[in-house]
N, C-alpha and C positions, 0 to 999 in steps of 0.2 A: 504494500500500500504506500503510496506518495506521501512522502513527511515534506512540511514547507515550515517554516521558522516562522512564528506569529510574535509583531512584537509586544501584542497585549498581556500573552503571559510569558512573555521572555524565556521562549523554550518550542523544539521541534513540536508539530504532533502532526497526527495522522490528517490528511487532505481530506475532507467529507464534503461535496458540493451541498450548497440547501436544496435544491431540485437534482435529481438524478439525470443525469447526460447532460446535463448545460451547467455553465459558469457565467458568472455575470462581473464585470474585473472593472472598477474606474480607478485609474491615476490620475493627477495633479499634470496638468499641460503648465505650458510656458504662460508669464506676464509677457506679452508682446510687447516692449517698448525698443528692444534692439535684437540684434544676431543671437541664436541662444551658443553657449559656448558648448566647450567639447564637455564640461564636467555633466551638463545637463544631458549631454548625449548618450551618459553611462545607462541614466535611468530609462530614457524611452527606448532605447536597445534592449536594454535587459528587460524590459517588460513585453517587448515584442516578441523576445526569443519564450518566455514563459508562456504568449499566448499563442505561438506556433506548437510546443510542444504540447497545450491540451486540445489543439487541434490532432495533433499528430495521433495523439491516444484518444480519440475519436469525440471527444466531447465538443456540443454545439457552443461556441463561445460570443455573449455579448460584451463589447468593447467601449467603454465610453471614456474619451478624455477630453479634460476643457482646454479651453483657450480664456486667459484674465485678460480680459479687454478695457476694464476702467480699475485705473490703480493711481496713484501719487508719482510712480514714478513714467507713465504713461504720460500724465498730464506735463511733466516738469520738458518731460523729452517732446511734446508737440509745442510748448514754449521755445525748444532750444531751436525745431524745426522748422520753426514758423508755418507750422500746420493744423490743422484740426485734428484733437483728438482719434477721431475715427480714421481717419486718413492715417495716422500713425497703427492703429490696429490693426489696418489695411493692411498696410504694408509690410508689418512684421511680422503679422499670418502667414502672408503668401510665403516669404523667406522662412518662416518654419518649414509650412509642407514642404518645399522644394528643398531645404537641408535635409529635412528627414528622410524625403523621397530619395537624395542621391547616398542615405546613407542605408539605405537596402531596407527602412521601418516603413510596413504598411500600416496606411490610414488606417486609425480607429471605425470600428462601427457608428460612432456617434461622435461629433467634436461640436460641443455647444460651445457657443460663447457667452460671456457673461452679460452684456448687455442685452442680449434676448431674451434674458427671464429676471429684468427690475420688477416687476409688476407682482411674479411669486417670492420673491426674496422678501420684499415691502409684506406681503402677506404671510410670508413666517416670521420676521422678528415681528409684529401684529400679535401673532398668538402667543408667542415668549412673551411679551410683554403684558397680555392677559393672563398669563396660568402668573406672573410673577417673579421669571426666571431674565426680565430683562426690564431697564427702567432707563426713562429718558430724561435726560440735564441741559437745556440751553438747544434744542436742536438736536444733537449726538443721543445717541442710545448707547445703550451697554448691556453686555450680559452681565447676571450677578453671578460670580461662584461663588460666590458666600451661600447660595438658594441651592447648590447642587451638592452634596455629601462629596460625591464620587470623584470630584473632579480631580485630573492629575490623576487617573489611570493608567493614560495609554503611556503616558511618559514618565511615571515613577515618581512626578513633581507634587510635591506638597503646597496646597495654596499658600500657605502663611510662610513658604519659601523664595517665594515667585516674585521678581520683580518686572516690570514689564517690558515684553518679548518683541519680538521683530513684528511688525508694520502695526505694532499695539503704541499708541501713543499714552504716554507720562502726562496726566496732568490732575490737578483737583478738584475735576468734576467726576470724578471716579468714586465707588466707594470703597474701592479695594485695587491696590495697584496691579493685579491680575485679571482684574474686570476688562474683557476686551471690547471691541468697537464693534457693533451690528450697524450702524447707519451714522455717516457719519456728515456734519451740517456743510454746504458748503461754502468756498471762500468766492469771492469776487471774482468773476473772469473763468469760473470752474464750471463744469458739464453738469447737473442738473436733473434731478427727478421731481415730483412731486409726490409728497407722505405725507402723513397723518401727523408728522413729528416737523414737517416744513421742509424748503427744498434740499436737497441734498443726493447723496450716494452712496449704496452698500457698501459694507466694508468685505476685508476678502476671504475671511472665513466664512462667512455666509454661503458665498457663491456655490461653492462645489458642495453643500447640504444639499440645496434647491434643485442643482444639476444630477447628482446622482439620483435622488428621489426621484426624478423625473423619466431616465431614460432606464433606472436600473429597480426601482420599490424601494422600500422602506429599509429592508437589510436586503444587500446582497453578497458573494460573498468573499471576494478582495480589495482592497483600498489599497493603494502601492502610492510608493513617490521614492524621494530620497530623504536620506535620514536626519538630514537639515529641517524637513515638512512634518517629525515627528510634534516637536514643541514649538509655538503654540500652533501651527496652522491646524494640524490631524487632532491635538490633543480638543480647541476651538470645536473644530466639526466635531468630533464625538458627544462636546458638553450639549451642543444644542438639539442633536438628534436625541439624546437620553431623557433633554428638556421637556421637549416635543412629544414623545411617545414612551417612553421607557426601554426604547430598544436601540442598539446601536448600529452605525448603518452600516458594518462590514460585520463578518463573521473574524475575518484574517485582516490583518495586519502587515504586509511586508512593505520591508526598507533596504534602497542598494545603498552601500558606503560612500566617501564624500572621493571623487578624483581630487589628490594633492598635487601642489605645487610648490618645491621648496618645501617641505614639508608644514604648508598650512593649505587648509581649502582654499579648492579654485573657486570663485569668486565674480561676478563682478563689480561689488559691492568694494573688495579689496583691490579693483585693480589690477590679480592676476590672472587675468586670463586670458584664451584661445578660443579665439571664434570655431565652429565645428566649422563655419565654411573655409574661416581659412585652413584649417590642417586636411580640409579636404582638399585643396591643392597640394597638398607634401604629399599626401597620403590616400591609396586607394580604400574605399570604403571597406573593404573585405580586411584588409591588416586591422583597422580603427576598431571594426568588431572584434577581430581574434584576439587585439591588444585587452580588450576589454573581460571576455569571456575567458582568458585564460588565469583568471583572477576569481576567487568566487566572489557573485554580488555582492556580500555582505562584508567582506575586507576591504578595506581603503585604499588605494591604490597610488602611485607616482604617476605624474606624469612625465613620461624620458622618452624623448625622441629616439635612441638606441634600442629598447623595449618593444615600440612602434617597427623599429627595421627590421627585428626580429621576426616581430608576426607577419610582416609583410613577407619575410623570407619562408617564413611557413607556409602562410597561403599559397604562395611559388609553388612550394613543396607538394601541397594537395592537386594543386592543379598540374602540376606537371606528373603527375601517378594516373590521371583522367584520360591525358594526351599519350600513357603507355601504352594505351590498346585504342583497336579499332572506334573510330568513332562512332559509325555507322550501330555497329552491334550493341556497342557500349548505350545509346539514344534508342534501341528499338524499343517501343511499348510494349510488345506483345510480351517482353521476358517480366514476369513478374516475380519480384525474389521472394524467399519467405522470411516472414514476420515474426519467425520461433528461433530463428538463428541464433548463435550464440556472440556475435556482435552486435545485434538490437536487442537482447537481453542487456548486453553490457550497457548499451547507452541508457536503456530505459533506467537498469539502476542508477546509473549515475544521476540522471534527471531526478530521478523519483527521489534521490536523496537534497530534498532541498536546491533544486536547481543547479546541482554541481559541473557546472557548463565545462571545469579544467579537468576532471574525470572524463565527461562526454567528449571533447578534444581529443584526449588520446587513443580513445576507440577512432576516430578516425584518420587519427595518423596509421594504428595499428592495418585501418583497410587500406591506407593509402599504398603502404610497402606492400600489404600481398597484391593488390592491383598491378604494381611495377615488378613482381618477383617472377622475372622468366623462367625459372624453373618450374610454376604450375602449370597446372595443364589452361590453355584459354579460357573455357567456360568458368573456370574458379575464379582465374582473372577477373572479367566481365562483371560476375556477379559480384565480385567485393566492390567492383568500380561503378555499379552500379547502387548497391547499400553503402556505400561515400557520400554519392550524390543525394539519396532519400536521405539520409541522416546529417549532412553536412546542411542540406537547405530548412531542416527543423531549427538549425542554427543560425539561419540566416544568411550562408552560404551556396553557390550555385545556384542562383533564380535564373540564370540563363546559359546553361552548361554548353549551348551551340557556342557561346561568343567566347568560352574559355576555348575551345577546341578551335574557333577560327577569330583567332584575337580581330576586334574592330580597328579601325583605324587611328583612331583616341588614342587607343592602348599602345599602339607602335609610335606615334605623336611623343607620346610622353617616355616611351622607351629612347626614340631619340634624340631627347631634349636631354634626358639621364647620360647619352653617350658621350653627347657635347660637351657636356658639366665636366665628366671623366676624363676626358683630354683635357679641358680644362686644367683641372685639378693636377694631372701630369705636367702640363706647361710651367704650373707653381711651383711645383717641387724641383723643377728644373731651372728653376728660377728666369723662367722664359718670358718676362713680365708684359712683352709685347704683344705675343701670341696668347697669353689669358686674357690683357684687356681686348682684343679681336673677338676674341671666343661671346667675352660677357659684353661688348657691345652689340657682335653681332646678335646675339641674343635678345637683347634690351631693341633693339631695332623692330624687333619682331612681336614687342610687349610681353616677351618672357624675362621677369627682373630677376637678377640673383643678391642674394644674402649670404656673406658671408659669416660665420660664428664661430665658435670656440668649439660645436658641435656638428660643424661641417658647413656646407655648402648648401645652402634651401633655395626651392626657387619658389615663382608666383607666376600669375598670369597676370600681368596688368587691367585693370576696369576701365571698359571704355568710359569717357568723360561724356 
């Protein structure tokens, strides 16, 4: 049976869907106000490959994740842009799907945004604030936890611990510095709803109560994010759904670990970070995931560009064990392998034990060497190189195994920009400094810019202006 690590009772336990054959999964999407970086990439990755693999062990999966469209630092960034809030949501929407898309993560079943449901949010804190679990000061609402026992479950936080948490604003209309913001008044020049409490706009724990209830019931049975979203945003949603009904709205609890840098989280808030688009330029999408999955979700991770080269060099590895045999036979539908083998045993354990993706990894290296080991007879071949590619794409790997077998034009593009660089790189060591600035002007001519570092040699693509 599937064990998954819940972080409500800080401890493995056995998987039990609330409905038999179906799962119902929401995570925490991006605040659209810019690029999301690569730290955020860890989590929409790792929840993709967790909802491919209960696809894979046959259960019907609904998928819903939001998009934070009205937030403070949305607003501050259509100031810096000289644009309309919405227009900023626009446009950092779009730029999620399409990083997400080129990072191999299929769209959610459901991606609400939070501006589409003011109308229900206004109409939940409405009843918090009727049963007494919320009260209003000057405009602004609040939840009380002082009205909840339970509060500080999910997070282990004792109220009369607590002082106030990330996008919970300090002040003395509070009656308790853990009291967070359900609605919150707004300032001059600011986006605008109409309530019962005067104009203003939800605050962001709110949001994803209203959005899950909607596309998923009252409990369904995972809530994911990353482990930064345990306190206060998850601990938040739990207080109000407990408020509301007395039930809470996930069964499961899971959280990936923070990507470091330097060893502090990556951040944008610190400063330190990597857009996922840009390292999508270093980097093919398929290394960015192996870099990821070869870590289990729940450890913290570096971020090292070396680490990154590695996985990249692995994916080489997989895919060159694909190109050992016929391709033809290797792509036939009709061969269907079986399902009781003792390498889809190995992976499912691996899965089954907590999403153990660096377990599941090495079952497919293991297929990759019998697929290249000339000594078997062909058909053993075929078949391992064919349960690579079933099991590799539960990973999120080979969504298009024609285009590993007949690399597209992109892929030789960037293969010969890599060659360039490499003569390059020879000309410097040869202290040939004429023939390297050639190389990298010729280059730069072309809008491929190079970088150079203390960790080699990076390039870019220039953005047309």
């Amino acid at each position: 049976m599937m064990q998954i690590y819940n972080t409500m009772t800080r401890k493995k336990e056995a998987f039990i869907p609330l409905e038999e054959g179906k799962i119902r999964l929401y995570t925490c999407g991006p605040t659209v106000y810019n690029y999301f970086h690569i730290g955020n990439a860890r989590t929409f990755i790792f929840f993709d490959v967790m909802r491919r693999y209960f696809e894979f062990r046959g259960y019907e999966v609904t998928y819903v994740q939001n998009i934070t469209d009205i937030d403070d630092k949305i607003i501050a960034q259509s100031l810096e842009e000289g644009i309309d809030f919405q227009q900023i949501g626009a446009k950092y929407t779009a730029a999620f799907l399409d990083d997400s898309a080129a990072l191999g993560i299929r769209p959610p079943d459901h991606l609400p945004k939070a501006t589409d449901f003011v109308p229900q949010m206004i109409d939940l804190i409405a009843q918090l604030v009727e049963k007494g679990n919320a009260y209003e000061a000057n405009g602004d609402v609040y939840f009380d936890t002082a009205a909840l026992p339970e509060y500080g479950k999910l997070s282990g936080k004792k109220t009369e611990e607590q002082l106030a948490g990330a996008r919970v604003e300090e002040n003395y209309q509070k009656r308790h510095p853990a009291d967070f913001t359900l609605w919150k008044r707004s300032k001059p020049g600011e986006p605008v709803w109409q309530s019962p409490w005067g104009e203003g706009r939800p605050g962001w724990h709110t949001e994803c109560v209203v959005m899950s209830r909607q596309f998923l019931g009252e409990t369904f049975d995972i809530h994911g994010g990353g482990i930064d979203l345990i306190f206060p945003h998850h601990e938040n949603e739990l207080a109000q759904a407990m408020a509301l009904s007395g039930n809470p709205p996930a069964k499961y609890w899971m959280h990936n670990g923070f990507l470091n840098i330097g060893g502090e989280k990556m951040s944008k808030s610190l400063k330190n970070f990597h857009t996922a688009r840009d390292i999508l330029r270093e980097y093919d999408a398929a290394s960015i995931r192996f870099f990821f999955l070869s870590k289990h979700y729940r450890s913290p991770i570096d971020f090292d560009r070396e680490l990154i080269a590695e996985a990249d060099r692995a994916v080489k590895n997989l895919n060159s064990a694909l190109k050992s045999v016929d391709a033809m036979e290797l792509l036939d539908p009709n061969n269907i392998d079986d399902p009781s083998v003792e390498a889809v045993q190995e992976f499912t354990a691996a899965m089954d034990d907590d999403l153990n993706t660096a377990k599941a990894l090495a079952v497919l290296f293991d297929l990759a060497h019998k697929t290249r080991n000339a000594t078997l007879p062909m058909p053993e071949r075929l078949n391992n190189g064919r349960r690579l590619i079933k099991l590799g794409q539960v990973l999120g790997f080979f969504a298009d195994p024609e285009a590993i077998l007949s690399p597209k034009a992109g892929d030789l593009s960037k293969s010969l920009i890599e060659l360039i660089i490499s003569y390059r790189n020879a000309a410097r060591q040869n202290k040939d400094w004429a023939s390297s600035d050639r190389f990298r002007d010729d280059l730069a001519a072309l809008g491929i810019m190079l970088k150079d570092t203390k960790d080699g040699c990076h390039w870019s693509i220039e953005e047309p202006q």
